[in-house]
One Martini backbone bead per residue (centre of mass of N, CA, C, O) as a GRO file, in nm:
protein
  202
    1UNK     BB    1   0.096   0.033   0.023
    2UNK     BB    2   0.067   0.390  -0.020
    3UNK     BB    3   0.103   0.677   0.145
    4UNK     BB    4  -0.161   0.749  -0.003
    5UNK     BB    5  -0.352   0.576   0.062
    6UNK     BB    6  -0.336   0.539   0.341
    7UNK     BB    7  -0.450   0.870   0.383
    8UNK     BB    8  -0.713   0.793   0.256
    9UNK     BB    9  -0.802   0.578   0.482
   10UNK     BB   10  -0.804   0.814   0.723
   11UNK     BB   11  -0.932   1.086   0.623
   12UNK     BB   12  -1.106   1.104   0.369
   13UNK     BB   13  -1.254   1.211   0.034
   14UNK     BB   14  -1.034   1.416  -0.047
   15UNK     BB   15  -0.791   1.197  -0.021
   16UNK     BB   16  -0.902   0.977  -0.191
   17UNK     BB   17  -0.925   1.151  -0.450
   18UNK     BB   18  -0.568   1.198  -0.446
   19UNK     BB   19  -0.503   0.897  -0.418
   20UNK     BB   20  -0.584   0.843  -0.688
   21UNK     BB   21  -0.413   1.009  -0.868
   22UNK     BB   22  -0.158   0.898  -0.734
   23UNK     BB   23  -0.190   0.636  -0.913
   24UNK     BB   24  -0.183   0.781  -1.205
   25UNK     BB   25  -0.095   1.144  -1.255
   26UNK     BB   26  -0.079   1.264  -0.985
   27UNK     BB   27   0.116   1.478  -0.783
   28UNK     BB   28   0.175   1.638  -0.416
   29UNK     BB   29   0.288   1.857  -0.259
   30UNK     BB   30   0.399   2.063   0.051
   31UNK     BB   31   0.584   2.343   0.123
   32UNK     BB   32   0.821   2.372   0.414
   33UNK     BB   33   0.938   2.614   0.657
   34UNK     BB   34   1.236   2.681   0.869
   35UNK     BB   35   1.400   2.870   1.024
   36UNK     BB   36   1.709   2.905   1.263
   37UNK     BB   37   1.815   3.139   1.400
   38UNK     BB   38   1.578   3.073   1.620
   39UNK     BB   39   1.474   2.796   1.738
   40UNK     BB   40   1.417   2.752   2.048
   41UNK     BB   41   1.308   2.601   2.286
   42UNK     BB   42   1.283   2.369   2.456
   43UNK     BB   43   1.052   2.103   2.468
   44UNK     BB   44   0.872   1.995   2.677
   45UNK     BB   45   0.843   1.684   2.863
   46UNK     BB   46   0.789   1.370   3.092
   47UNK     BB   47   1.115   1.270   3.053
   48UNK     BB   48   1.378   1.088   2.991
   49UNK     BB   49   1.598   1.259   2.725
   50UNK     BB   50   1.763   1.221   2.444
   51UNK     BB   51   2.029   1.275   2.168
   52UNK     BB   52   2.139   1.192   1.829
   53UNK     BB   53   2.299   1.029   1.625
   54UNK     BB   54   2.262   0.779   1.371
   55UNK     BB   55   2.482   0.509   1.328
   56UNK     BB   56   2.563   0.249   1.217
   57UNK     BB   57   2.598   0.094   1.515
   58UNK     BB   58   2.258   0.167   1.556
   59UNK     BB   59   2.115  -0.010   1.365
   60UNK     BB   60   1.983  -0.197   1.575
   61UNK     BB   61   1.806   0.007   1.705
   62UNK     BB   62   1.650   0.084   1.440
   63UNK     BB   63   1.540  -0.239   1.383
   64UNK     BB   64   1.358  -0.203   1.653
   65UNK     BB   65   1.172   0.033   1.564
   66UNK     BB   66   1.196  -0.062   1.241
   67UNK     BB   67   1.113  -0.328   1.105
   68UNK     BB   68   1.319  -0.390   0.808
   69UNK     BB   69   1.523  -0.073   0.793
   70UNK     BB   70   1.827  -0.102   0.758
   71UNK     BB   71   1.919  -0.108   0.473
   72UNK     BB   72   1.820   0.194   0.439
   73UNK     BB   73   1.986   0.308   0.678
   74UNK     BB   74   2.236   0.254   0.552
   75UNK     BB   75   2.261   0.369   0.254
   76UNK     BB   76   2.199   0.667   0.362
   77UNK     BB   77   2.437   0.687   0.549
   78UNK     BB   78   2.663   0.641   0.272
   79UNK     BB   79   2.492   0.902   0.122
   80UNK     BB   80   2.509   1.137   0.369
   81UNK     BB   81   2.285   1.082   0.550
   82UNK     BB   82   2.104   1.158   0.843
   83UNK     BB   83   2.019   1.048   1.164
   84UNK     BB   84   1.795   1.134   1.417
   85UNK     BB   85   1.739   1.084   1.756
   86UNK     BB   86   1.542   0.918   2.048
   87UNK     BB   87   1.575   0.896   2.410
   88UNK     BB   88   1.377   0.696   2.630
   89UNK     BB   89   1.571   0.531   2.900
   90UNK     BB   90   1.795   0.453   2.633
   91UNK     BB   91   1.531   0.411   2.393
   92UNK     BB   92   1.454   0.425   2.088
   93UNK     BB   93   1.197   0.614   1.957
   94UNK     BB   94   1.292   0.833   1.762
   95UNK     BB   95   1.326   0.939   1.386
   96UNK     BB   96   1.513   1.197   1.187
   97UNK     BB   97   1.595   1.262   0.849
   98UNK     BB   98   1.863   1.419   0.680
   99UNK     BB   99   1.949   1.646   0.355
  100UNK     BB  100   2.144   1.796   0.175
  101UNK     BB  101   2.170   1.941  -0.133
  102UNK     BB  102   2.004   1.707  -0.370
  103UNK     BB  103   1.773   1.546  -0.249
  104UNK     BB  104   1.552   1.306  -0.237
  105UNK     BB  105   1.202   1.281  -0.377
  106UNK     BB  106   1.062   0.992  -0.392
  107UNK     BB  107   0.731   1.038  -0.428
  108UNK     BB  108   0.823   1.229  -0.707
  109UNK     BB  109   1.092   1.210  -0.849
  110UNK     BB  110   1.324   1.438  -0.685
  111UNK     BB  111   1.502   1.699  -0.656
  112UNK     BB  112   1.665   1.883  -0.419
  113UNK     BB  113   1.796   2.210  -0.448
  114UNK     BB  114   1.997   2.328  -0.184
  115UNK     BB  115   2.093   2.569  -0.021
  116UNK     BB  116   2.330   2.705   0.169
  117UNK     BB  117   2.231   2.576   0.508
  118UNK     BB  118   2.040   2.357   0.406
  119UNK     BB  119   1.750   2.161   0.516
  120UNK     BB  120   1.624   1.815   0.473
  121UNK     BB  121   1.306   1.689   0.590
  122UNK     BB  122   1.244   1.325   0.672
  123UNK     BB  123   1.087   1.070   0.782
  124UNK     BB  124   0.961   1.051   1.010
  125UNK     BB  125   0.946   0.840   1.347
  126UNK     BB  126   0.754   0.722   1.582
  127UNK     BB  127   0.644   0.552   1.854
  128UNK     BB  128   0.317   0.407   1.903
  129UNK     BB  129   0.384   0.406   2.247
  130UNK     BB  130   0.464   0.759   2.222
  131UNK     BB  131   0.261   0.890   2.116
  132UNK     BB  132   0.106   1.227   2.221
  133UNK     BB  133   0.343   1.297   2.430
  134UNK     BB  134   0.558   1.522   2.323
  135UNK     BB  135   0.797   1.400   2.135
  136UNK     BB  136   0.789   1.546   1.861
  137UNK     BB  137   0.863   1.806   1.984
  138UNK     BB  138   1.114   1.767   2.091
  139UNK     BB  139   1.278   1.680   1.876
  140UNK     BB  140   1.250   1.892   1.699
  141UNK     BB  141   1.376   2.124   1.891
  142UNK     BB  142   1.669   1.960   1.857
  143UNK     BB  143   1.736   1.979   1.590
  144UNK     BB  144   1.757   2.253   1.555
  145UNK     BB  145   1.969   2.296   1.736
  146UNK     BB  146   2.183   2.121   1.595
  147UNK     BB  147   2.168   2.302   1.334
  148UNK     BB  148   2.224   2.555   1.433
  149UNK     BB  149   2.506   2.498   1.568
  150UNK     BB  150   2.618   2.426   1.254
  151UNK     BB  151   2.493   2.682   1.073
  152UNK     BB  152   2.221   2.637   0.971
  153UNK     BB  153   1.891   2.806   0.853
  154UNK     BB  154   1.734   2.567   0.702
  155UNK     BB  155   1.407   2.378   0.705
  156UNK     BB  156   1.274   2.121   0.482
  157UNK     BB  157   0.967   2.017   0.372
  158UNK     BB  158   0.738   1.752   0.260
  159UNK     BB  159   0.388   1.743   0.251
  160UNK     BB  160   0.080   1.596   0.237
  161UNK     BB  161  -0.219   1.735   0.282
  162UNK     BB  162  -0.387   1.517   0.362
  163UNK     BB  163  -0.190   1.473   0.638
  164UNK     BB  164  -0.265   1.634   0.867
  165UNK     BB  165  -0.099   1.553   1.096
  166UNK     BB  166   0.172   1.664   0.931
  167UNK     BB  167   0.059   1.938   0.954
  168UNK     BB  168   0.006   1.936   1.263
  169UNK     BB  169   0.336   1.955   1.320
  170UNK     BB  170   0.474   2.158   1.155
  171UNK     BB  171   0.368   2.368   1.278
  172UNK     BB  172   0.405   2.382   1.571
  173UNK     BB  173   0.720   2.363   1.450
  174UNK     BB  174   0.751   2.626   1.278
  175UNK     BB  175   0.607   2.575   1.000
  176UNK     BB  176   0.567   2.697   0.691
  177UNK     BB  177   0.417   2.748   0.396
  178UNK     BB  178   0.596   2.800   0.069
  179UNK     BB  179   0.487   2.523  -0.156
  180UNK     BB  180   0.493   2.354  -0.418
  181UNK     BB  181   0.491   1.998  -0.568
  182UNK     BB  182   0.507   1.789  -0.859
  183UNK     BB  183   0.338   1.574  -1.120
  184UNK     BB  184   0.208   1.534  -1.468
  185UNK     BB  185   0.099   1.173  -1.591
  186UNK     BB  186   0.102   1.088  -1.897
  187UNK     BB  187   0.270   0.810  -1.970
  188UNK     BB  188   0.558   0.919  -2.112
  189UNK     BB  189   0.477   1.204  -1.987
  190UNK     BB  190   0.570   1.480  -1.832
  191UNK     BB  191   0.483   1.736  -1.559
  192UNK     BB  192   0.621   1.998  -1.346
  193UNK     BB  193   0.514   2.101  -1.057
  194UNK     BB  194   0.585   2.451  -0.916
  195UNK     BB  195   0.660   2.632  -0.636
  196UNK     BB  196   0.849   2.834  -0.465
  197UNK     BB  197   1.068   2.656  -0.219
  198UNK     BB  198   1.292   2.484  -0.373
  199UNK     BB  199   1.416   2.370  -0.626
  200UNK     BB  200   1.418   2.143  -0.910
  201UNK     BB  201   1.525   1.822  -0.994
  202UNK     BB  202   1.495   1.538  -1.219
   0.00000   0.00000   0.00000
């Protein structure tokens, strides 16, 4: 099942409908950004959190917390991206990846180019039973600070509109909505949709 189908059938007749396009010939993201010059404060949590990246070494913790993922997870490493994670009492509960220069953006088969500075935000999860406890808020701020640490300037990210929940975890996390992406194929011809920022590369 793919990403599209699995949030149609959990939001509405709206998702259904946009869920269907992207089965057949249209798919689109909208694009989210956030500034870095001021991170904003830790978000607190109720529990005691560690954060830090996660290295190949660590990838069979990965592997207990999204299983199957191992394979994937050591790939993105290999291939420069980073994978930020979230331990609650010692144990991963939560993981987001990001990646800098031209990173692929699969579900659309683009590439974004990011000016320097800007990091492209992508695939986070928590664990289903840590989920709804303010925990993807303390990550995302912790990321935010780590990235903003190294001198990074600008997170982006790209959500399907109809995935609500991924759009109020992005508001929430101070990410406003900066553009659009996507593109309309019928048979072997393709025309990619851009608006905003920033630039897309096929």
């Amino acid at each position: 099942m793919t990403r599209a189908v699995e949030v149609a059938r959990t939001e509405g007749a709206r998702a259904l409908f946009f869920g269907a396009l992207a089965e057949t010939f249209y798919r689109r993201l909208h694009l989210y950004e956030r500034e870095l010059t001021s991170p904003g404060p830790p978000a607190a949590f109720d529990g005691e959190l560690s954060f830090g990246w996660v290295d190949e070494d660590s990838v069979p913790e990965y592997e207990r917390l999204r299983p199957g993922g191992a394979s994937k997870a050591r790939a993105r490493l290999r291939a420069g991206h980073r994978c930020f994670g979230t331990w609650l009492d010692g144990g991963l509960v939560a993981v987001r990846w990001v990646a800098t220069g031209s990173p692929q953006v699969e579900y659309l088969e683009l590439s974004l180019t990011l000016e320097d500075g800007a990091v492209y935000h992508y695939d986070s999860f928590t664990s289903p039973s840590h989920r709804r406890r303010g925990l993807s808020a303390a990550s995302q701020a912790a990321l935010a600070a780590a990235l903003a640490a190294e001198g990074r300037t600008r997170i982006v990210r790209a959500v399907l509109p109809e995935n609500r929940a991924a759009v109020r975890d992005a508001e929430k996390a101070g990410y406003r909505r900066c553009g659009r992406i996507g593109f309309i194929r019928i048979g072997c011809l393709r025309r990619d949709v851009r608006s905003g920022l920033p630039q897309l590369r096929p």
